[in-house]
MARBA-3410 file (N, C-alpha, C, O; in Angstrom, 1 decimal):
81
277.9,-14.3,133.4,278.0,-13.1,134.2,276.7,-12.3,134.0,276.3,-11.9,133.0 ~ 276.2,-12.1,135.3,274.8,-11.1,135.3,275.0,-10.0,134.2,276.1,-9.6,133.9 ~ 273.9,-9.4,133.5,274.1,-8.1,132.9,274.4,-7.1,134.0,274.3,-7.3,135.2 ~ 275.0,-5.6,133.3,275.3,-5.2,134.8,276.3,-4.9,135.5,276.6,-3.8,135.9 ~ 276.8,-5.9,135.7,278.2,-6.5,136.4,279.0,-6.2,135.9,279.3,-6.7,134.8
279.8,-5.2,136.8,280.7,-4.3,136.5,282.6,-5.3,137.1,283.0,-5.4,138.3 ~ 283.2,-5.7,136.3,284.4,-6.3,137.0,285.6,-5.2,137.0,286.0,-4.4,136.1 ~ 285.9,-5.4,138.2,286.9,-4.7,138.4,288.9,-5.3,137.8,289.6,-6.4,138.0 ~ 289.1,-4.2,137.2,290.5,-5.3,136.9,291.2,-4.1,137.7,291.0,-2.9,137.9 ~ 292.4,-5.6,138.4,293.0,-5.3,139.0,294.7,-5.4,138.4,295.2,-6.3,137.8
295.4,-3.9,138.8,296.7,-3.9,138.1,297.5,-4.0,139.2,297.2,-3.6,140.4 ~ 298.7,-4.6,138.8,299.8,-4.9,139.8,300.6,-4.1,139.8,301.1,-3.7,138.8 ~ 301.1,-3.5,141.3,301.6,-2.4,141.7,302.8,-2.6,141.7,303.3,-3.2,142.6 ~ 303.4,-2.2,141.0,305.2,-2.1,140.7,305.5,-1.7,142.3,305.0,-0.8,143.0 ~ 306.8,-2.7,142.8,307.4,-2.0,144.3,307.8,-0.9,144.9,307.7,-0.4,146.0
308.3,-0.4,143.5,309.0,1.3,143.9,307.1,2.5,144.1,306.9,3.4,144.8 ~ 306.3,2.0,143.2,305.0,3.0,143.3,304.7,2.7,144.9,304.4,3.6,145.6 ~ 304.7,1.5,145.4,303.8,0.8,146.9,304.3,1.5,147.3,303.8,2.7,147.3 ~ 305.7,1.4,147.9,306.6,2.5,148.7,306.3,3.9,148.5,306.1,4.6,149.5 ~ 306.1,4.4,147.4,306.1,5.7,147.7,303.9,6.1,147.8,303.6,7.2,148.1
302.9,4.9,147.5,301.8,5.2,147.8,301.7,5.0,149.0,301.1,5.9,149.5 ~ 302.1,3.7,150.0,302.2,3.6,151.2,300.6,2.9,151.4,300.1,2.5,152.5 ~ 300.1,2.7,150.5,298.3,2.2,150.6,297.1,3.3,150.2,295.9,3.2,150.2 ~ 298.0,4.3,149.9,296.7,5.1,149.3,296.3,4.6,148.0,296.8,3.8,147.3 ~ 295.1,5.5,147.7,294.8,5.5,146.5,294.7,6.6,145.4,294.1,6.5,144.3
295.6,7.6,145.8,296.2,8.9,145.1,297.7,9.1,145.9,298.0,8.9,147.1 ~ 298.4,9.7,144.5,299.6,10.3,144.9,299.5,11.6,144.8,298.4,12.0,144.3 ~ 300.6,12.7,145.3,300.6,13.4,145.2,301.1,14.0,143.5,301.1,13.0,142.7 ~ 301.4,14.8,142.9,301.6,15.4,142.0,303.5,15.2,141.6,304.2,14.8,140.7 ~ 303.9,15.7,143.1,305.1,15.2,143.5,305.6,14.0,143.2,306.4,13.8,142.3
305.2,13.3,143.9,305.3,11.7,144.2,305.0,11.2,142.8,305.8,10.4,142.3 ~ 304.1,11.6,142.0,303.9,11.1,140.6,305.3,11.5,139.8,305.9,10.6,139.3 ~ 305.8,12.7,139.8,307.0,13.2,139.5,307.8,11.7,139.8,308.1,10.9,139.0 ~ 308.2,11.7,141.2,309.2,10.8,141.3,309.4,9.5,141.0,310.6,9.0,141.0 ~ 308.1,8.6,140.8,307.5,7.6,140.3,308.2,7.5,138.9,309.2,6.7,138.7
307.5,8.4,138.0,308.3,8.7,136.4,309.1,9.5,136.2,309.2,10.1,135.2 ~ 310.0,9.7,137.4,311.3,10.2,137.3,311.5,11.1,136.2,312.4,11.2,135.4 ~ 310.1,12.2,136.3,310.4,13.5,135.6,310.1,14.6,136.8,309.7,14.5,137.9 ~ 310.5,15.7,135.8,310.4,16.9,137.0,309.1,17.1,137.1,308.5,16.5,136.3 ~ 308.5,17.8,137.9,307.2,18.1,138.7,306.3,19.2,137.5,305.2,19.3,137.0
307.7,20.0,137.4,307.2,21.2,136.4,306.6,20.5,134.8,305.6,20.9,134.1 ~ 307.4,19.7,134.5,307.2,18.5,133.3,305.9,18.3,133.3,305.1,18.7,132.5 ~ 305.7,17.4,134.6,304.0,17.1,134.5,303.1,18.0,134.8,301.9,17.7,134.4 ~ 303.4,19.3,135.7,302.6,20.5,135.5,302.2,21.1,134.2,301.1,21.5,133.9 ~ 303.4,21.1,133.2,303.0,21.8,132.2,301.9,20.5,130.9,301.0,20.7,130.1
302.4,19.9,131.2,301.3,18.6,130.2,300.1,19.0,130.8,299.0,19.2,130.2 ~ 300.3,18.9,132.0,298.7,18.8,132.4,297.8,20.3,132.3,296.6,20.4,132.5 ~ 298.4,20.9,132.2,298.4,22.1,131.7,297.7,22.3,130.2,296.8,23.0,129.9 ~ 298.3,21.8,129.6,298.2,22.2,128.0,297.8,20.7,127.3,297.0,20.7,126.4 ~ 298.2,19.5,127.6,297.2,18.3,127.2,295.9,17.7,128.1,295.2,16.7,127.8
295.7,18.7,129.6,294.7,18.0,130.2,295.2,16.4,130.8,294.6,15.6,131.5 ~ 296.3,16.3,130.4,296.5,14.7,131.3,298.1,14.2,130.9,298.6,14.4,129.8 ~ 298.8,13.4,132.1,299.9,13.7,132.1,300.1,12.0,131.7,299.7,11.1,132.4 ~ 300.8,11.7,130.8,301.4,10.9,129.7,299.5,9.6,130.0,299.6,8.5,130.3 ~ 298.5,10.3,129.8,297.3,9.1,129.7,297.3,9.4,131.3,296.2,9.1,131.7
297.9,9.9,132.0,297.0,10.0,133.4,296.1,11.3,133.6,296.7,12.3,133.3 ~ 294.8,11.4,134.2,294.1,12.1,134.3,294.1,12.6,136.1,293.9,12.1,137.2 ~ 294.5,13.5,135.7,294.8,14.4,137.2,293.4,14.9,138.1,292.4,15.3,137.4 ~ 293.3,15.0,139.2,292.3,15.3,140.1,292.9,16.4,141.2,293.9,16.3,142.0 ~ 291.9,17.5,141.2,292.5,17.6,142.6,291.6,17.6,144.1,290.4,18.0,144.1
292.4,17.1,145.2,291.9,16.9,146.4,292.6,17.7,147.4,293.8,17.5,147.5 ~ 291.9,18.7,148.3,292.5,19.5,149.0,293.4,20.2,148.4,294.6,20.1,148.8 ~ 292.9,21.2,147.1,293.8,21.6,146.6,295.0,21.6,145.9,295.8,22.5,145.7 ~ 295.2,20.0,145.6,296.7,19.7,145.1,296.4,19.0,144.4,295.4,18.3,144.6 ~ 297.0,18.9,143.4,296.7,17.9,142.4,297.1,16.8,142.5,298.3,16.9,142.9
296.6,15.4,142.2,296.8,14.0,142.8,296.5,13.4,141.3,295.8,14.0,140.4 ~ 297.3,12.1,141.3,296.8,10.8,140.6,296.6,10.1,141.3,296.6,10.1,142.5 ~ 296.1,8.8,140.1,295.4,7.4,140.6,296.6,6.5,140.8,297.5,6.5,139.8 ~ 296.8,5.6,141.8,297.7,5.0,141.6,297.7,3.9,140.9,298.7,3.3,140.4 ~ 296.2,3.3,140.8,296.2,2.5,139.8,296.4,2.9,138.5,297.0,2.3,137.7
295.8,4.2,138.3,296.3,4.8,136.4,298.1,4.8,136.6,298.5,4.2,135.6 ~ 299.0,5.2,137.4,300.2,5.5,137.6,300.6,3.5,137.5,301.3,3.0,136.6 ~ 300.0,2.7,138.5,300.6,1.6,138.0,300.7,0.8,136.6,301.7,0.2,136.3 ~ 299.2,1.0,135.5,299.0,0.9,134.3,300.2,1.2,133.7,301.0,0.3,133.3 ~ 300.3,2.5,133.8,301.2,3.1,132.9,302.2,2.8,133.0,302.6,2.5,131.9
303.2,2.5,134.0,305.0,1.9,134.5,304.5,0.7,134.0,305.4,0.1,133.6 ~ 303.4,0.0,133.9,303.4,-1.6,133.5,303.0,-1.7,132.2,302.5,-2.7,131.7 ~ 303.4,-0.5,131.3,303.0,-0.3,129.6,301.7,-0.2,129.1,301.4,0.2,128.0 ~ 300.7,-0.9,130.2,299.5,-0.8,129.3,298.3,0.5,128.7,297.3,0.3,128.1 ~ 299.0,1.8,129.3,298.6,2.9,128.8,299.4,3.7,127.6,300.4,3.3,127.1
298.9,4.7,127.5,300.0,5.6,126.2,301.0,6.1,126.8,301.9,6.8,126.3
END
């Protein structure tokens, strides 16, 4: 492999996340809520006071706060905290 070369790993998208990403590549804050079937306020206040909600690191785009849905698939597939 060239030096450099950056590989992309690719994580597999649990069915229930596709459906509710639809092909994006951010959820909303919401939709993350319903994903890990916690309340909204739950992962507001984490991200609030740990900066990131169970190992996911939050963004915001047009004023709302969004995840990755690849970080969001990691995680339901165990390989994050």
């Amino acid at each position: 492999m060239p030096q450099g070369h950056i590989m992309a790993m690719q994580t597999e998208i649990p069915p229930g996340l596709a459906a509710i990403a639809r092909g994006r590549d951010y959820i909303t804050l919401r939709e993350l809520s319903e994903a890990l079937n916690k309340a909204e306020q739950t992962l507001r206040k984490l991200h609030c006071t740990q900066g990131e909600v169970y190992g996911i690191r939050l963004h915001k785009i047009g004023g709302r706060l969004t995840a990755s849905v690849a970080d969001t698939a990691a995680l339901l597939n165990g390989s994050q905290k």
